[in-house]
C-alpha positions in Angstrom: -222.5 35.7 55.5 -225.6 36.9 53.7 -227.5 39.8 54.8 -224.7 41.1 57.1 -226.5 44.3 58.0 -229.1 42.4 59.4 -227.3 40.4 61.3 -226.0 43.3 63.2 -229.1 44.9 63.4 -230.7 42.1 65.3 -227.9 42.4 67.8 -225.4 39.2 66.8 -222.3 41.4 66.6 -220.8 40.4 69.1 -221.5 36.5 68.3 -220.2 37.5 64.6 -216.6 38.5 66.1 -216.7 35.5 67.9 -216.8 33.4 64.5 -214.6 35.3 63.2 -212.4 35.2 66.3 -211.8 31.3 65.8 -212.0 30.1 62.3 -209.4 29.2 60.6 -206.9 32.0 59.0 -206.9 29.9 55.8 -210.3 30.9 54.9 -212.4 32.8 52.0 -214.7 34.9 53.7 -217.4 36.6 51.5 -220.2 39.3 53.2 -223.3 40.3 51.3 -225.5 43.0 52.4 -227.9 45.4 50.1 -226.4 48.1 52.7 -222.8 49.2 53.9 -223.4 50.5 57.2 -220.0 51.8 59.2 -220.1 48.8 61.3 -220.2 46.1 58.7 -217.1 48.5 56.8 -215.2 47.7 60.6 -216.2 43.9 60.4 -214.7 43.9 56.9 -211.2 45.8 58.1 -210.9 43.9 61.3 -211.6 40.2 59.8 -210.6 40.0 55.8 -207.0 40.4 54.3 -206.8 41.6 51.2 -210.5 42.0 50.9 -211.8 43.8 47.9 -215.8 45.5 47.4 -217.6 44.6 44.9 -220.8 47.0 44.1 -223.4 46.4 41.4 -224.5 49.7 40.3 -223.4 52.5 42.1 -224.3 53.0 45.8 -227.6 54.6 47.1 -228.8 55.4 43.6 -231.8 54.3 42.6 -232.0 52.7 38.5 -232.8 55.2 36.3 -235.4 52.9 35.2 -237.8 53.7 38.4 -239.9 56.5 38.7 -240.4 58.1 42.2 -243.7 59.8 43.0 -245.3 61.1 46.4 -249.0 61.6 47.5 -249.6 63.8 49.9 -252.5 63.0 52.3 -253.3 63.4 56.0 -252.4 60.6 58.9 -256.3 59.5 58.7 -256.6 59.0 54.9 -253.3 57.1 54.5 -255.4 54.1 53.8 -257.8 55.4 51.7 -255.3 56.7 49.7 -253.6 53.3 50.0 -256.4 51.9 48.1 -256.8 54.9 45.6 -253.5 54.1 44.4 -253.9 50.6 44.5 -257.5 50.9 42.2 -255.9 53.2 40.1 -253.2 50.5 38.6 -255.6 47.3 37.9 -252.3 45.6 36.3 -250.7 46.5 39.6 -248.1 43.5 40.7 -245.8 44.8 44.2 -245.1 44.7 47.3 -246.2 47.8 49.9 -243.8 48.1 52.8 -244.8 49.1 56.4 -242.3 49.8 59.3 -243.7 47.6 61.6 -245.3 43.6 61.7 -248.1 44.5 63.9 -248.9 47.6 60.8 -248.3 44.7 58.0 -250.6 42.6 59.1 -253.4 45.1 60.0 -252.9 46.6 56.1 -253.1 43.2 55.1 -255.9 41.7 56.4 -258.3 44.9 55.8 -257.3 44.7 52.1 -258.3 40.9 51.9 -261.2 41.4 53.7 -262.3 44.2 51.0 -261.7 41.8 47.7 -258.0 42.6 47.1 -255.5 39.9 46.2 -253.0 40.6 48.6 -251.0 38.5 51.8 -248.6 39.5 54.3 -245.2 39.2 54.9 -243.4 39.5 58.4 -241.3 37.8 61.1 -244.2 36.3 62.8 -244.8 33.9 60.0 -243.3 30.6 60.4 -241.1 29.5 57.9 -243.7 26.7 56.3 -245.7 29.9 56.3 -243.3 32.6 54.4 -242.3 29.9 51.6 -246.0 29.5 50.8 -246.9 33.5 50.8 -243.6 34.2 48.7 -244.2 30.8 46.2 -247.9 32.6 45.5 -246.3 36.0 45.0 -243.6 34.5 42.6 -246.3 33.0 40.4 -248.7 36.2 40.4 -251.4 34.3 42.6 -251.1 37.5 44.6 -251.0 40.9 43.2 -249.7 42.8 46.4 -247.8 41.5 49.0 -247.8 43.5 52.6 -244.2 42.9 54.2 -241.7 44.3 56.6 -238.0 45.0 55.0 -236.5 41.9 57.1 -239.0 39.4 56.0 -238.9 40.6 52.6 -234.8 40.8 52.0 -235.1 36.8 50.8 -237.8 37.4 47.7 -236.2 38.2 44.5 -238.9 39.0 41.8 -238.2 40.9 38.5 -241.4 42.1 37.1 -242.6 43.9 39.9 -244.6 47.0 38.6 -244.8 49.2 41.5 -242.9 49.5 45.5 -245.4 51.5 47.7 -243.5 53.0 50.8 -246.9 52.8 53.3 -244.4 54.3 55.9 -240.8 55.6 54.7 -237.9 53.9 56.4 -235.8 55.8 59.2 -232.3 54.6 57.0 -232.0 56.1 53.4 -230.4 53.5 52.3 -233.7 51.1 53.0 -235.5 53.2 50.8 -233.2 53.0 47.9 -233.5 48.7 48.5 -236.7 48.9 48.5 -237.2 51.1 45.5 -234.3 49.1 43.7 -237.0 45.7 43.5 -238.9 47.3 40.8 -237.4 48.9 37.3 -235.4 45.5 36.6 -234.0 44.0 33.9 -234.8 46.9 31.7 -238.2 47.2 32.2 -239.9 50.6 34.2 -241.0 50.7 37.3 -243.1 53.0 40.0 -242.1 53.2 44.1 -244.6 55.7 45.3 -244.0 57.1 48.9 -247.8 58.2 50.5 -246.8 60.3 53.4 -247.9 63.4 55.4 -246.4 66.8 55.8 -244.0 66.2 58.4 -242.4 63.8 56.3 -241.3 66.4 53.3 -237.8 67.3 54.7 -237.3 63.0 54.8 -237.8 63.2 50.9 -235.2 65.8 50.2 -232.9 63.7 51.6 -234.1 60.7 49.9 -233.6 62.9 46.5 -230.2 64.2 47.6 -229.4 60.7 48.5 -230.7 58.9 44.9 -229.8 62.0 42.6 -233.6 61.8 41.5 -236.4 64.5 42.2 -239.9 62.8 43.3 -243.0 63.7 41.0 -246.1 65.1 42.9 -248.2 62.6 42.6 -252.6 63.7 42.5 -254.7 61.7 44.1 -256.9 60.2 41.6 -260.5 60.9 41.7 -263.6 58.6 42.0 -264.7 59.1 38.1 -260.9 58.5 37.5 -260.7 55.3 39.2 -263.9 53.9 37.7 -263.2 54.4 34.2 -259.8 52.9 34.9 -261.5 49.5 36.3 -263.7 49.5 33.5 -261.5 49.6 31.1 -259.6 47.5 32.7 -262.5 45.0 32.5 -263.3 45.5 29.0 -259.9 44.8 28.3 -260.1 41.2 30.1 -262.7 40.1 27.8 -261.2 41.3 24.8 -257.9 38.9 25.6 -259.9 35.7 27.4 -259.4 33.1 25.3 -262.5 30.5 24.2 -262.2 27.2 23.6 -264.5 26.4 20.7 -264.2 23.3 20.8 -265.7 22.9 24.4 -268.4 25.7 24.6 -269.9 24.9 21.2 -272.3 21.7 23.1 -273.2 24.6 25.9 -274.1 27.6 23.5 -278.1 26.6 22.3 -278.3 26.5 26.2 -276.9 30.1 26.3 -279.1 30.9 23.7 -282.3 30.3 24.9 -281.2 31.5 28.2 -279.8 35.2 27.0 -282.6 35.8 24.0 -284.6 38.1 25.9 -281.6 40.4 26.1 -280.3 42.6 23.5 -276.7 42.8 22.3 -276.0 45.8 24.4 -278.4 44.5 27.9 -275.5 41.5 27.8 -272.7 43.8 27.1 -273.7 45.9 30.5 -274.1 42.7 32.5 -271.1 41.5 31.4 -269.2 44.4 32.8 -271.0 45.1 35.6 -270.0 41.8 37.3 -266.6 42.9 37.9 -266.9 46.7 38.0 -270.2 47.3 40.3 -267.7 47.0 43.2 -266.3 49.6 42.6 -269.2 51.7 41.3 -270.8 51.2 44.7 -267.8 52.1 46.5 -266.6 55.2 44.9 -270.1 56.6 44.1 -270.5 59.7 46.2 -267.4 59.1 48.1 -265.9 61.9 49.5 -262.5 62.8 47.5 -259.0 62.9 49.3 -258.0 66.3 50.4 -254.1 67.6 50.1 -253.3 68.8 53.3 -252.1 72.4 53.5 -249.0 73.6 55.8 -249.6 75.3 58.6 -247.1 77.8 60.5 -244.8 74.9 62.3 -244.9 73.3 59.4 -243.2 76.2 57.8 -240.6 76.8 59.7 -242.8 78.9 62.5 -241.8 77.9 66.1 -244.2 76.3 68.5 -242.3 76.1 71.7 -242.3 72.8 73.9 -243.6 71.7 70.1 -241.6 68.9 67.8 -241.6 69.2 63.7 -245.0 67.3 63.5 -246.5 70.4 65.5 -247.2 68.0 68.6 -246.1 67.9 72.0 -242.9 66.3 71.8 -243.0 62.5 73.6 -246.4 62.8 73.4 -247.5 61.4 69.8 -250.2 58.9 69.5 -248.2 55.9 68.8 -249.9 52.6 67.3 -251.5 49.6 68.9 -250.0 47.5 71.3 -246.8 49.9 71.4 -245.2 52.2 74.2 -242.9 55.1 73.4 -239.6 56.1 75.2 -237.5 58.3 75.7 -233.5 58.4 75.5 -230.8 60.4 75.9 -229.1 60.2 73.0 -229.5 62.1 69.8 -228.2 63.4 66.7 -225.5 65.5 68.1 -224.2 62.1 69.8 -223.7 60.6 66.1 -226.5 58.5 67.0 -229.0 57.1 64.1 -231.8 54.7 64.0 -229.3 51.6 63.1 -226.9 52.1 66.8 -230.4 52.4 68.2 -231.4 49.1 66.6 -228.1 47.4 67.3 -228.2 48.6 71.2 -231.6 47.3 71.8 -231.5 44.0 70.1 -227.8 43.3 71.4 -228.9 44.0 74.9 -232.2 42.3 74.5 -230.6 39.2 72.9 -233.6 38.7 70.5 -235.2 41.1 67.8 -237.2 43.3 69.1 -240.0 45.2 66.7 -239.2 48.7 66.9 -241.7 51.2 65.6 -241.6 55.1 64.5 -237.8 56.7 65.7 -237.7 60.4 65.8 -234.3 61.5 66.4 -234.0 64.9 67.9 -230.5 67.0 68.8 -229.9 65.5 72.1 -232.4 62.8 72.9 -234.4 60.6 70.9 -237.9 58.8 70.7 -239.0 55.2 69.9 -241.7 53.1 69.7 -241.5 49.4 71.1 -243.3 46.4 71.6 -245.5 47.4 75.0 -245.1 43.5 76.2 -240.8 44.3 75.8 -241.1 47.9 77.4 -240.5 47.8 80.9 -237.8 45.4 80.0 -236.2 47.5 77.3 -236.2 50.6 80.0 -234.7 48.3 82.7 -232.1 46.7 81.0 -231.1 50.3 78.6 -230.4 52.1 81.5 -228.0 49.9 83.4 -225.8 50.2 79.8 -223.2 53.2 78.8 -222.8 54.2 74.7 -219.2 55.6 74.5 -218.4 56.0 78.1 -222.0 57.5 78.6 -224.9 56.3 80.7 -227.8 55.6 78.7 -231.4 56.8 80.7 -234.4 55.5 78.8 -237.6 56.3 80.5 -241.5 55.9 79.1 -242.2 59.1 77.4 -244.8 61.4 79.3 -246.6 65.0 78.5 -243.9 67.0 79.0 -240.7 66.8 76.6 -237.2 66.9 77.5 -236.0 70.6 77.8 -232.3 71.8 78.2 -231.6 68.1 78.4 -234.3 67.0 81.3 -237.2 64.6 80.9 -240.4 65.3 82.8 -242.4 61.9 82.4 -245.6 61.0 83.6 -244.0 59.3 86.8 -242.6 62.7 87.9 -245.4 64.9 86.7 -247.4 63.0 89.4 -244.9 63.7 92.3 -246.3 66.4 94.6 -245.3 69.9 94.0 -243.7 72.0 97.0 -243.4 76.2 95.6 -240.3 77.5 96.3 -240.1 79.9 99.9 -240.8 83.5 99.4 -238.8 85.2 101.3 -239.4 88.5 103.3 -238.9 92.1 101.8 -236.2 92.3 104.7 -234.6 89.3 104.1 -233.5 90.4 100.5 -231.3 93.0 101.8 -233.3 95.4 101.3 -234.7 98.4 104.4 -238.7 98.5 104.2 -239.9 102.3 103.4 -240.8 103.5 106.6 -244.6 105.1 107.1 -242.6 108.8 107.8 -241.1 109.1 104.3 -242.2 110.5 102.3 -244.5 108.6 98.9 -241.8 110.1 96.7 -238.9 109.7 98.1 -237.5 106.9 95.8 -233.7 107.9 95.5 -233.0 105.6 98.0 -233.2 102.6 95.7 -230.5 104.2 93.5 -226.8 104.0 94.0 -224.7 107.3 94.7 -223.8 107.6 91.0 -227.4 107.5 89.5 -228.6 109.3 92.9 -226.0 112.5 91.9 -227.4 112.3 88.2 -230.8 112.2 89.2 -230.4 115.2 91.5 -228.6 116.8 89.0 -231.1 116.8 86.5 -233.7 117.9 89.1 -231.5 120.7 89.9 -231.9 121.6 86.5 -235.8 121.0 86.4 -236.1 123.5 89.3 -234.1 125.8 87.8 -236.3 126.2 84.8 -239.4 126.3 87.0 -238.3 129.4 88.6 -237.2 131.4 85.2 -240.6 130.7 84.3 -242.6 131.9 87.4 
């Protein structure tokens, strides 16, 4: 069974116990998965005798081989810097992973439409379609290949220079698969992580997780990226190769065509056919800014607030997703893979998941809006561990002391609660006859004796002094 972890994760465990369940006890039964998640471990006990593990290289460490390195930028310039990078490494030959299809394809298609050699990679592709972007990748006709972890677990490739992590994966252990494609077979390797200030605590765990500390990575600069491209074309002409023997009938032509240019007019031209595009795009552009923390980013509490600093539920999520709520959180022992698992195994088909923020004792996801209203329907008539399981759409308000206002019961009328009357509170109204001052009668005999003890006192030192 290859790729066991996915098979779970797309909700086929109960199917897999049920091939297990009736093959023949005479049998030699091998798993591979690039992870080693709890429930593949109870797969393995329940169904193998005798089995031994096998591990290449130790687990959740990345190769020494592999540098790790994170840029810093804001939500809105996570493309920008996308492309930064991307400009900076001419030689660049990788693969950038987003968490989501509908996010691969979107990253994909703006960086073909802007003259990069890219493609995507996801589960939407048909399988005539995945063998021809992967066959172009293997052979370098592509320099960067957009995919999703699942559609990329079947391409193997050695030289890969760099891994960019366009959004970091919920599991640590994806990240140290992903990383793991680069840095092979001896040679060095990059996986660069671009990600916002909400995401630091996620790379302390990646670098508890790996044993490796990430470098800071500075967003290169316009006059930084253009003298790396034109080098970079400079370089290209000093390695083409000419064929003498076929451009020696075409040179009088080239002659008499070029003689009104000087030896240094043709050397501009030359590079200026490949480098004014990036000359025009990078002249005057404004540079990428580090964002700066602000007080909930450290550590400051914003009350009815998540870690981003928003109002919890209500974070923009992407296109053509809707975000719900669950009860089930960290506390419960529940993690981004049970969530997976539950959904698709109920939903009997893989659903795309988006962003999971996992709080103490509830969680958030992001779905496919056209599987939403099923996803809540079908959740909520399933228990985890004995437990009901409520999953509601996510409104303004977020869950407090374990309730969840959503935008269905913000809208239900509101009745204030009944005053009741002074009288009814067990208390006597002050009659008009007493007297303004006359409040000892709020006080119980114990404070009443100690308060007219003390004015006792106070009346006593009024007379010794008049």
């Amino acid at each position: 069974m290859d790729e066991a972890d996915e098979m779970l994760n797309m909700g086929f465990t109960d199917s897999i116990n049920a091939i297990l369940a009736d093959v023949p006890k005479d049998r030699h039964t091998l798993l591979f998965s690039a992870t080693m998640s709890p429930e593949i471990s109870h797969i393995a006990k329940k169904y193998l005798y005798n089995a031994k593990e096998i591990t290449i290289g130790r687990k959740n460490e990345g190769t020494s081989n592999v540098k790790h390195v994170t840029y810093m930028v804001h939500a809105r310039d996570k493309y920008a810097a996308l492309k930064r990078i991307v400009d900076y490494y001419p030689q660049i030959y990788g693969i950038v992973f987003c968490r989501t299809r509908n996010e691969t394809q979107e990253i994909a298609d703006k960086l073909m439409q802007e003259g990069y050699n890219a493609d995507s990679l996801h589960g939407e592709l048909s399988q005539a379609q995945r063998d021809a972007v992967m066959q172009k990748f293997r052979i370098r006709n592509l320099q960067l290949l957009v995919a999703t972890d699942v559609a990329a677990r079947g391409l193997d490739v050695d030289d890969l220079t760099h891994i960019i992590n366009y959004g970091l994966p919920d599991d640590l252990e994806i990240y140290t698969h992903r990383s793991g494609r680069t840095g092979r077979a001896g040679k060095t390797g990059t996986s660069i992580a671009i990600i916002n200030l909400r995401e630091k605590g996620k790379i302390r765990e990646i670098e508890r997780t790996i044993g490796k500390k990430f470098e800071t990575g500075e967003m290169p600069t316009n006059k930084q990226i253009c003298e790396k491209q034109l080098l970079k074309v400079i370089d290209d002409i000093e390695k083409v190769k000419v064929n003498e023997g076929e451009i020696i009938d075409y040179m009088p032509a080239i002659y008499r065509k070029l003689e009104w240019l000087d030896k240094e007019d043709i050397i501009k031209r030359m590079v200026s056919l490949e480098f004014n595009r990036f000359l025009e795009y990078y002249h005057n552009r404004k540079e990428i800014e580090t964002p700066t923390e602000s007080r909930e980013e450290r550590g400051g509490k914003s009350y009815g607030r998540n870690e981003s600093g928003e109002k919890r539920g209500t974070r923009k999520t992407e296109q053509g997703y809707k975000r719900l709520f669950i009860n089930f959180g960290k506390t419960d022992n529940f993690f981004p893979s049970q969530l997976i698992e539950l959904i698709n195994r109920n939903m009997h088909q893989r659903v795309e998941i988006g962003r999971i923020d996992l709080m103490k004792s509830f969680s958030f996801f992001d779905v496919e809006e056209r599987h939403a209203q099923t996803i809540v329907k079908v959740l909520s008539q399933t228990t985890v561990a004995g437990r009901k399981v409520n999953v509601e759409f996510a409104g303004e308000e977020s869950p407090k002391g374990g309730k969840h206002y959503t935008t269905d019961r913000q809208q239900q009328q509101y009745t204030p609660a009944k005053r009741t009357k002074y009288e009814e509170r067990n208390h006597t109204a002050p009659q008009d006859n007493r007297k303004q001052n006359d409040w000892k009668q709020f006080f119980n005999n114990e404070n009443s004796s100690n308060v007219q003890g003390r004015k006792s006192k106070k009346e006593r030192r009024e007379k010794a002094v008049f």
